[in-house]
N, C-alpha and C positions, 0 to 999 in steps of 0.2 A: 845353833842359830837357825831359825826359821829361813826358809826361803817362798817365798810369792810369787806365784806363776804370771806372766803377764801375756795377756791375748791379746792380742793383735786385730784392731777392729777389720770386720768385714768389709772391702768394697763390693759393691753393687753397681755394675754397670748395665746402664741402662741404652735404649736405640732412642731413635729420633722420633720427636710425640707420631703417635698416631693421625696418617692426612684424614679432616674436617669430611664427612659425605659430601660427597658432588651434590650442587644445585639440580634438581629439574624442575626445568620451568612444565606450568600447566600446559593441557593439551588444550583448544581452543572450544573445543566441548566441555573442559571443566570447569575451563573460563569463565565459561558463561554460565553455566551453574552458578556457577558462586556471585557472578553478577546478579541471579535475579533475586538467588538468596537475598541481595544485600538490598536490592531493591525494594524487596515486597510488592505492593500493590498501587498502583499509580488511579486514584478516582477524581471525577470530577467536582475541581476545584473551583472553575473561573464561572462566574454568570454572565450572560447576555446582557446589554441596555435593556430595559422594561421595553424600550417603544419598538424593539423585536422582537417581543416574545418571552423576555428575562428568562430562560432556557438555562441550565447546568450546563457544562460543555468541560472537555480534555482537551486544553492548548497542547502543541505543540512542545511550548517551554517547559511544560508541568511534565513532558513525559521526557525531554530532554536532561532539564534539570535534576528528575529523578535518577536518571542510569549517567551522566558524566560522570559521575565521581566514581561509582562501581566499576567502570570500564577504564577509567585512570588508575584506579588502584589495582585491577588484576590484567593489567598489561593488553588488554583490548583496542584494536583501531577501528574502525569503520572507515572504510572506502568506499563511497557512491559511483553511478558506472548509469547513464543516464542509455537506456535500450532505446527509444520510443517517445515522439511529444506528437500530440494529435491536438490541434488546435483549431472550435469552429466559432462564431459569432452568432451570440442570440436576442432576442431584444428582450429589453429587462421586465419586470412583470408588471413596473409597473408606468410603463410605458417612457420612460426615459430615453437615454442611449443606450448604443448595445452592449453586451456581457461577452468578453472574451471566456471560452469555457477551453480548459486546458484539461485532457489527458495525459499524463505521463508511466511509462513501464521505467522502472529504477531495479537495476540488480545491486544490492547490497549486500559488500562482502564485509564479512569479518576478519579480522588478524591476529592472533593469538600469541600470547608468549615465547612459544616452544617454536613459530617461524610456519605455523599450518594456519589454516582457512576455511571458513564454512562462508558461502555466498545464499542470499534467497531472493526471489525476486516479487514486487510488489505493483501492486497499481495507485495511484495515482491523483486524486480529479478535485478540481476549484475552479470556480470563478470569480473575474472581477470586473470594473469598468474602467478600471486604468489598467496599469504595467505591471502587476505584481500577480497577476492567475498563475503564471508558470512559477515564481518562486513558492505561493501556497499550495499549488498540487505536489509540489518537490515535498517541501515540509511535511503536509499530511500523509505521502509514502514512506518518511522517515519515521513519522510518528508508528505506523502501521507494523513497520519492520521490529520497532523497539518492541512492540508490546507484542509480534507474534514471534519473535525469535527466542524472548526471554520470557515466556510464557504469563506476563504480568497481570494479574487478577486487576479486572477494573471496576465489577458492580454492576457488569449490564444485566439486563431483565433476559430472561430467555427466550430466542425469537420465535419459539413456539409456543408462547402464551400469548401472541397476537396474532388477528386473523386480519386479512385482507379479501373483501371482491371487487371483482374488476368490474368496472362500469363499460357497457356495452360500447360498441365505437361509433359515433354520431356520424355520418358523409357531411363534408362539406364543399360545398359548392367555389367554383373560381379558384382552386388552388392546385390544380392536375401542375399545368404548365410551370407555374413556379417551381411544385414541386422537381419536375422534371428537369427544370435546366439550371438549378439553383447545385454550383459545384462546391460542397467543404474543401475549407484549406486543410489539406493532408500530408503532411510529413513521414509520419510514419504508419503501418498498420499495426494494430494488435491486432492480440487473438482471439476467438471468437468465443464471447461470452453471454453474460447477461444480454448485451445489446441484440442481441442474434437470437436466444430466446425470445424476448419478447418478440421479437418480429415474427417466429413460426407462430407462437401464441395467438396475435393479433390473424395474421393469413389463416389459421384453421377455422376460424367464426367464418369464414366467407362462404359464399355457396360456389357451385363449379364455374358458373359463368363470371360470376367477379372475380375469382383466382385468374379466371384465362385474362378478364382486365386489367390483371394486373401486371400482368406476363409480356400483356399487348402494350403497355403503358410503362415500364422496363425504365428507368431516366439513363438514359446514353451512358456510354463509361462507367457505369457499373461494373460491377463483377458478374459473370452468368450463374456462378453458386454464390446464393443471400449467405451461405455461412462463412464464406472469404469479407463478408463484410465488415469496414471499421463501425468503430463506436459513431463517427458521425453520418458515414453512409446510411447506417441504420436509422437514424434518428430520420435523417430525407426519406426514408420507405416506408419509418412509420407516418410519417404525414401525407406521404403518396397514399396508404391504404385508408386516410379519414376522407378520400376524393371520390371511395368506389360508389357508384353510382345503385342506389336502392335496389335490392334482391328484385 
């Protein structure tokens, strides 16, 4: 009689699956990598009314609407952090009521996934004749932020294919004394920029004796160094130097 071996099947034991890789979230520089990746290029969309100029222009919304969605989707916040609001009063050009002209410094911080931060800080500037200068200079430091943190191509011309001369500075008569006691409302200062350029700009055309008048002609509460000056204190020094009286 034949007999027939029987084998006995193999068990195979096994351990518990293998644990899924840990998550890591982006670091907040990748973040935004991939944000502007996802962005692309933000140009101007919106036109002006014809009866200003019918001008191309980058809203606010266009650079807004462009990055929400990138910064929702790779876990991005922004936090505003208001430094600085410089607020003076001008009268409008075209003879109307006056223009409230708002400076604002905005440090804007980033948030990132992974619980880090990159902050930068911006300027600011609009005007209006009602209530809204301070929420549009707000806006256009937002806009400023978006397009220079995530390095967003926009189509500008390069500003060294335009020239500029400066037209000489005419003295005007009657306006020393104004100049002099007319105080900007000042909240805060910034830092000395543009505004402060120009004003050495304009002082070096002078010859020595009009420098000393201007020295002598100083508008009270000033600062003793013109480079401590704000953006609006400047603007009163540059109208004090259209007062110097003919070489």
């Amino acid at each position: 009689m034949a007999v027939t071996k029987v084998t006995e099947p193999t068990t195979t034991t096994e351990g518990p699956p293998a644990p899924a890789p840990a998550f890591t979230p982006s670091t907040i520089v990748q973040a935004l990598a991939d944000v502007s990746a996802a962005v692309g290029s933000v140009g101007k969309d919106s036109t002006a009314p014809a009866k200003i100029g019918g001008y191309a222009f980058r809203g606010i919304d266009a650079v807004v609407n462009a990055c929400a969605g990138p910064l929702r989707d790779h876990g991005v916040v922004v936090i505003p952090e208001v430094l600085a609001v410089e607020r003076i009063t001008t009268q409008a050009r075209s003879g109307g009521g006056g223009m409230m002209n708002v400076y604002v410094t905005t440090r804007f911080t980033f948030h990132g996934p992974a619980g880090d931060s990159l902050a930068c800080t911006v300027l600011g500037e609009a005007a209006d004749a009602g209530d809204k200068a301070t929420s549009k200079a707000q806006s256009v430091a937002l806009r400023v932020a978006l397009l220079q943190v995530l390095m967003l191509p926009t189509d500008e011309p390069d500003p060294d294919t335009q020239n500029y001369e400066r037209e000489a500075t005419q003295p005007t008569q009657g306006r020393t004394q104004a100049a002099a006691q007319r105080q900007p409302n000042v909240q805060a200062a910034v830092a000395p920029e543009t505004h402060v350029a120009r004003f050495w700009d304009t002082f070096g055309t002078l010859t020595h004796d009009q420098q000393t008048w201007v020295r002598n002609n100083w508008p009270q509460g000033y600062p003793d160094d013109p480079n401590r000056m704000t953006v609006a204190q400047a603007a009163v020094a540059l109208e004090l130097l259209g007062t110097v009286p003919p070489a």
